[in-house]
C-alpha positions in Angstrom: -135.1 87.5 -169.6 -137.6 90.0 -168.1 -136.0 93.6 -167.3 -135.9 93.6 -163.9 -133.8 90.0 -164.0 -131.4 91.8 -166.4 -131.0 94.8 -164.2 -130.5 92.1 -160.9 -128.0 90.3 -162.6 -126.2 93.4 -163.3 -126.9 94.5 -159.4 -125.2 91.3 -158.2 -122.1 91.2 -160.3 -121.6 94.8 -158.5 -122.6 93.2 -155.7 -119.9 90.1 -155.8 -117.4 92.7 -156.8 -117.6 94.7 -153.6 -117.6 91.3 -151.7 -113.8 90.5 -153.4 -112.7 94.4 -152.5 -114.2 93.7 -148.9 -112.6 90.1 -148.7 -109.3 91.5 -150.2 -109.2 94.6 -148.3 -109.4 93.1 -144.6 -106.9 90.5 -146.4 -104.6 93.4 -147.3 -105.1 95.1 -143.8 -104.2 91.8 -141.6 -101.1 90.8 -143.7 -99.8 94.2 -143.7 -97.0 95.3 -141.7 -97.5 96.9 -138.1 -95.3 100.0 -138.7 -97.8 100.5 -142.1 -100.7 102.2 -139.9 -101.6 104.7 -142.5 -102.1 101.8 -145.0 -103.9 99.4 -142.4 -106.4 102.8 -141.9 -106.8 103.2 -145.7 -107.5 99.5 -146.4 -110.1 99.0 -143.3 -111.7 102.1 -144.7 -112.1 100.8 -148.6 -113.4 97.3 -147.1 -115.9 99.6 -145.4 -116.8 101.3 -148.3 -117.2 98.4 -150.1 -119.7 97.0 -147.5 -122.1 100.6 -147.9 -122.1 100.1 -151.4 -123.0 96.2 -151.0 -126.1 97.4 -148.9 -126.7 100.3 -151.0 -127.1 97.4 -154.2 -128.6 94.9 -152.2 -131.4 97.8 -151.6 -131.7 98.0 -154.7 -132.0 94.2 -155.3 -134.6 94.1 -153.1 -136.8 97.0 -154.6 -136.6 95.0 -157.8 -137.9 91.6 -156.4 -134.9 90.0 -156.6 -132.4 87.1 -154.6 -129.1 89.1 -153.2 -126.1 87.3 -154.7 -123.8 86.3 -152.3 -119.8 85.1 -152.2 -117.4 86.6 -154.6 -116.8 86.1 -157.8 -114.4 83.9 -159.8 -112.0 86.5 -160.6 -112.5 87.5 -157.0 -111.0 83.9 -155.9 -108.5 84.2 -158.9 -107.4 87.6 -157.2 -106.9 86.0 -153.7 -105.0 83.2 -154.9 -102.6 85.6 -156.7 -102.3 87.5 -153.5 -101.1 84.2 -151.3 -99.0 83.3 -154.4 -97.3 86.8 -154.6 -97.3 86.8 -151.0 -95.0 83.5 -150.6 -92.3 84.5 -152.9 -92.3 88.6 -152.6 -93.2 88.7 -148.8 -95.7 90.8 -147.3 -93.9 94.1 -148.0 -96.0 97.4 -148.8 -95.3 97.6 -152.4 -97.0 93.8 -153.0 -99.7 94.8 -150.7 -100.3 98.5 -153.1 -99.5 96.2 -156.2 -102.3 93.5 -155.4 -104.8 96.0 -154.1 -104.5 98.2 -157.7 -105.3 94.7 -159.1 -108.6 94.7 -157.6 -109.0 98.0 -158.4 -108.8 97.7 -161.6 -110.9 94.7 -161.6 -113.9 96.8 -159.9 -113.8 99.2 -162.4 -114.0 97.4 -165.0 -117.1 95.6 -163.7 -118.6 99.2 -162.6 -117.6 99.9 -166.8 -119.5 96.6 -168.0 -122.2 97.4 -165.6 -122.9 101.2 -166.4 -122.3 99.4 -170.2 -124.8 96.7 -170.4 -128.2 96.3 -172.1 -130.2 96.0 -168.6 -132.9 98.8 -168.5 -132.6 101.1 -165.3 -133.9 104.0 -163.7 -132.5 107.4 -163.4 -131.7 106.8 -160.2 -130.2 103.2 -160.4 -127.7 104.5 -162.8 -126.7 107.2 -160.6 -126.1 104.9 -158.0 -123.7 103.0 -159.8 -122.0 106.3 -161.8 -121.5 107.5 -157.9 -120.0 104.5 -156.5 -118.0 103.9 -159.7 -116.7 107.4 -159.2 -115.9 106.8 -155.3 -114.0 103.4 -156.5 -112.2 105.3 -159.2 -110.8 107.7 -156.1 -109.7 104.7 -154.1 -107.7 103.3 -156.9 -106.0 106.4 -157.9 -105.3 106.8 -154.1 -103.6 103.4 -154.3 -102.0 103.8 -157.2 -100.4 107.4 -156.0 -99.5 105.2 -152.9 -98.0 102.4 -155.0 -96.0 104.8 -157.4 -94.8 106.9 -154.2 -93.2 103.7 -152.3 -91.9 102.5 -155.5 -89.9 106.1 -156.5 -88.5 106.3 -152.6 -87.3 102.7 -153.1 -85.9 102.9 -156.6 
């Protein structure tokens, strides 16, 4: 496999990643409760984080030579399935929402991990790319987590 293809492989996994967080975000934000405003404002503004960092990748895809992936990923699908799943028997109550959406968090991380990880040759600049956004996703989880962990103590 020539460097570049290993490099846009590793692009497009990122890519597919923030395509699940935009999917389950806007998921999130339309099955959430009316009176949960404040988490309907943070999950809009994670989907559109998700969508800079897509373009941001698919820039970068581009530069490369490459084919933008597009979809989402199996875990991705796996993810939303759990979500109707957990959805049907637990309602859509803020704590399932939070608990879902650290799921996926954790999920991007770990792809941001194996990416930042991986044998693919890239630029200074590449990498820094992903470190950054890796770094911005690692914010958004610990937001959700301190969200999820907050609900859970006021409701114990």
């Amino acid at each position: 496999m020539a460097t570049n293809d290993k490099l846009v492989e590793v692009l497009n996994d990122l890519i597919l990643i923030n395509n699940d967080r935009i999917t389950g975000y806007e998921k999130a934000r339309n099955e959430t409760k009316d009176i949960d405003v404040d988490l309907q404002a943070i999950f809009s503004k994670m989907a559109d984080d998700s969508r800079k960092y897509k373009t941001e990748l698919s820039e970068e895809v581009t530069r490369l030579g490459g084919e933008i992936a597009t979809g989402n990923t199996g875990l991705g699908k796996i993810y939303q399935v759990w979500m109707d799943v957990k959805a049907t028997f637990t309602g859509n109550d803020r704590q399932s929402a939070l608990e879902s959406c650290e799921y996926g968090e954790d999920a991007a991380q770990k792809a941001y991990r194996d990416a930042l990880g991986s044998d693919a040759e890239m630029s200074a600049d590449t990498r820094q790319l992903i470190t950054s956004q890796k770094a911005d996703l690692k914010s958004s989880h610990d937001t959700i987590k301190k969200l999820r962990d907050a609900h859970k103590a006021v409701n114990a």
